[in-house]
ZADO-1210 file (C-alpha; in nm, 4 decimals, padded with zeros to 6 digits):
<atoms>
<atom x="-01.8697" y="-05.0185" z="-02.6161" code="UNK" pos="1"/>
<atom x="-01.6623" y="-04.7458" z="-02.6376" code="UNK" pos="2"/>
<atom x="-01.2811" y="-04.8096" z="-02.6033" code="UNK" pos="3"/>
<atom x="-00.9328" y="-04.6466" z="-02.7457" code="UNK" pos="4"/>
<atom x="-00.6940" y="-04.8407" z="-02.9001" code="UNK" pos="5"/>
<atom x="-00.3504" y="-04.8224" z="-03.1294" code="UNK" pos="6"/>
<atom x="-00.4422" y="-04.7458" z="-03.5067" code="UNK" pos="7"/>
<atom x="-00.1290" y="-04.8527" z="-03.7187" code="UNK" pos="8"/>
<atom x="-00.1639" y="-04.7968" z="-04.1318" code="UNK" pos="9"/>
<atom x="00.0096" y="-05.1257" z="-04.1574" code="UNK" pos="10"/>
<atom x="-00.3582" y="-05.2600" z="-04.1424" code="UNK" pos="11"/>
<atom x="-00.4417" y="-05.1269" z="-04.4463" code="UNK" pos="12"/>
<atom x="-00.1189" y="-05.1906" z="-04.6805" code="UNK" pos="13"/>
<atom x="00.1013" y="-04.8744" z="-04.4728" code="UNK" pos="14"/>
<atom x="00.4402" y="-04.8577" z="-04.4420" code="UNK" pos="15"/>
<atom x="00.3986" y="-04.9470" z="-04.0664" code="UNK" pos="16"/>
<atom x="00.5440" y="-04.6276" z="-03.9226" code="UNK" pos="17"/>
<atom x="00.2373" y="-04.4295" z="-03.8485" code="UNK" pos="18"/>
<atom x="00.0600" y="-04.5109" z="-03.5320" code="UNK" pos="19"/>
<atom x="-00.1360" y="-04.3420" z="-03.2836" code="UNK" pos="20"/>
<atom x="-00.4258" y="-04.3648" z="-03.0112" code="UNK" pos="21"/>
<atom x="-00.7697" y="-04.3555" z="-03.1710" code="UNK" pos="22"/>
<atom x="-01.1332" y="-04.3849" z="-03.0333" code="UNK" pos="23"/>
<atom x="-01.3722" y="-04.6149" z="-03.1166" code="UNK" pos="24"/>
<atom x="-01.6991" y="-04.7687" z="-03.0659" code="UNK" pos="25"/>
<atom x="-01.7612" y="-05.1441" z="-03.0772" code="UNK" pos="26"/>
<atom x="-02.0969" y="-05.3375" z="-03.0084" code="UNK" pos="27"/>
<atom x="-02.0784" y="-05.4869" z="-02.6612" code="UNK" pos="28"/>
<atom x="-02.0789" y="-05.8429" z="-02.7522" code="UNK" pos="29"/>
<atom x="-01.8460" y="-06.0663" z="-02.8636" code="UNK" pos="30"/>
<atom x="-01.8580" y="-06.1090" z="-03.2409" code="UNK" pos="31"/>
<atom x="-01.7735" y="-06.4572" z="-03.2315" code="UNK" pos="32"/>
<atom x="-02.0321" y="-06.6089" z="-02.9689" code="UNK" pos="33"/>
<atom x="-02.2305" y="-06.3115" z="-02.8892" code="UNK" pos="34"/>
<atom x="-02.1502" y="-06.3581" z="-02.5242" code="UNK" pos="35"/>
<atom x="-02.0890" y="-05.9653" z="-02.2845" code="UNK" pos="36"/>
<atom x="-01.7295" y="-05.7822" z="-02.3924" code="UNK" pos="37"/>
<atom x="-01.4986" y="-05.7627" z="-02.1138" code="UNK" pos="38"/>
<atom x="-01.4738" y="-05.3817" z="-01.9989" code="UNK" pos="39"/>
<atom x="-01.2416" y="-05.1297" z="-02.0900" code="UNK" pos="40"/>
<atom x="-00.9139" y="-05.0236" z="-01.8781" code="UNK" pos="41"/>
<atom x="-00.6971" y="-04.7905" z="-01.9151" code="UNK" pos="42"/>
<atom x="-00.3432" y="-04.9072" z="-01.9074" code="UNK" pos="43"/>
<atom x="-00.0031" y="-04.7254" z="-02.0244" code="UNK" pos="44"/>
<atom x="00.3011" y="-04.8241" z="-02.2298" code="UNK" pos="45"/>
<atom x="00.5468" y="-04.7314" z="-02.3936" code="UNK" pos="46"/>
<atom x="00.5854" y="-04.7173" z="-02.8005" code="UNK" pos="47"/>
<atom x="00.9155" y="-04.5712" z="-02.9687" code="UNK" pos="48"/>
<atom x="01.0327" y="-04.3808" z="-02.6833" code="UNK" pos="49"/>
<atom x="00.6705" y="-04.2378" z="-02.6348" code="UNK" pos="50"/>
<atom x="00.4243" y="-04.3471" z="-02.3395" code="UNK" pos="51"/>
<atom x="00.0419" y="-04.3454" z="-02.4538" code="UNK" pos="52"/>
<atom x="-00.2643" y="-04.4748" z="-02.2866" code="UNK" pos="53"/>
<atom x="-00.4507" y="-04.7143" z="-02.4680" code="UNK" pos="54"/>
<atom x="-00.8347" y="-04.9613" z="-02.3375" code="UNK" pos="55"/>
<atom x="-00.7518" y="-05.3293" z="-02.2993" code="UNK" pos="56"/>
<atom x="-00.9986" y="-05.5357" z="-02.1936" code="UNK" pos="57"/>
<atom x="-01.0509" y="-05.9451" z="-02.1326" code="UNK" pos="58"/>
<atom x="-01.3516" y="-06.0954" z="-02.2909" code="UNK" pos="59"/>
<atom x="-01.4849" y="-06.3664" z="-02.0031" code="UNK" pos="60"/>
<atom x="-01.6232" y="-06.6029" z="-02.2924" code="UNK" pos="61"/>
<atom x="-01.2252" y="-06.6229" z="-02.3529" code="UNK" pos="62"/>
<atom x="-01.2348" y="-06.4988" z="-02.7429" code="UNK" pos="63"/>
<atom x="-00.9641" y="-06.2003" z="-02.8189" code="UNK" pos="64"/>
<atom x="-01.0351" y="-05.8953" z="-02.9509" code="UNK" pos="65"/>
<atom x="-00.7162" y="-05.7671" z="-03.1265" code="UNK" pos="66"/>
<atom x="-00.6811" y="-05.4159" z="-03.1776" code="UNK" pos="67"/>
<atom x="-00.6965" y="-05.4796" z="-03.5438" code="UNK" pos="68"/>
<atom x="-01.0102" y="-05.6933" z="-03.5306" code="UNK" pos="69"/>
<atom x="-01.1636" y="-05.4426" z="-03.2751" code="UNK" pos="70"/>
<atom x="-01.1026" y="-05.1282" z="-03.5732" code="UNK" pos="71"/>
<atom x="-01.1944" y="-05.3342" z="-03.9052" code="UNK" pos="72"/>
<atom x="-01.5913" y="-05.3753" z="-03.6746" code="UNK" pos="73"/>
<atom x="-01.5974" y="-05.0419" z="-03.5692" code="UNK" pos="74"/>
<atom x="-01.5253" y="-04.9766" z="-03.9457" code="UNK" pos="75"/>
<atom x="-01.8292" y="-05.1712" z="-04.0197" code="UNK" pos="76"/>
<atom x="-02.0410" y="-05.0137" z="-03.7884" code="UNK" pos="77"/>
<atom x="-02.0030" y="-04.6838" z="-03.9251" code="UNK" pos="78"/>
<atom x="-02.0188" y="-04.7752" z="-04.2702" code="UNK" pos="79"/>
<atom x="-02.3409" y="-04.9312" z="-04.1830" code="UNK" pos="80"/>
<atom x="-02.4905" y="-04.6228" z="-04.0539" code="UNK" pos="81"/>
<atom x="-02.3854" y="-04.3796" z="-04.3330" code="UNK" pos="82"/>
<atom x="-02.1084" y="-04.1920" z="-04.0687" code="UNK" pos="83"/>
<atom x="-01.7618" y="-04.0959" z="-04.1994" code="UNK" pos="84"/>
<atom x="-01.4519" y="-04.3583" z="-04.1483" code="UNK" pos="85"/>
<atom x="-01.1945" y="-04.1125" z="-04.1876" code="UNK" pos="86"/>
<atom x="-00.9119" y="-04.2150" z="-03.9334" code="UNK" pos="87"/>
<atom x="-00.9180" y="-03.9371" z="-03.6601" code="UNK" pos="88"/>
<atom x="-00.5819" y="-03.9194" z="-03.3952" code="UNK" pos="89"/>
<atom x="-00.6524" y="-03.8896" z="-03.0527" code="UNK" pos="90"/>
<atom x="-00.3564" y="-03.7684" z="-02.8698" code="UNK" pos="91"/>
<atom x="-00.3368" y="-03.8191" z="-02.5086" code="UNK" pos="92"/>
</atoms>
């Protein structure tokens, strides 16, 4: 599943000021239960006087993916096929 989300460098021991739209890719289950991801929308708010458009999506087996969570596995997955994980922006 592909999806873009909020990266913050707080995540990773930052100072919590830098944040911006990156895009990932996820596997399309849940990694809790294994049961079908929700799908990505597109939806549109507002962060320090800036408006950026960000995926949300609802998982029917009820588990939440944080945008955290949802980074740290796609991470993982591209460790685990050799790719770069350098943190790319994606600005609207």
């Amino acid at each position: 599943m592909k999806a873009t989300i909020m990266y913050r460098n707080n995540w990773f021991g930052g100072d919590g000021w830098t944040f911006y739209p990156v895009k990932i890719e996820i596997a399309d289950n849940c990694p809790v239960c294994g049961a079908k991801r929700g799908e990505p929308h597109p939806r549109s708010y507002c962060e320090d006087g800036e408006w950026y458009s960000v995926d949300n999506w609802e998982n029917p087996c009820g588990h939440i993916d944080s945008y955290q969570m949802a980074y740290r596995e796609h991470l993982r997955l591209k460790e685990t096929k050799g790719e770069d994980t350098t943190v790319t922006p994606f600005f609207r």
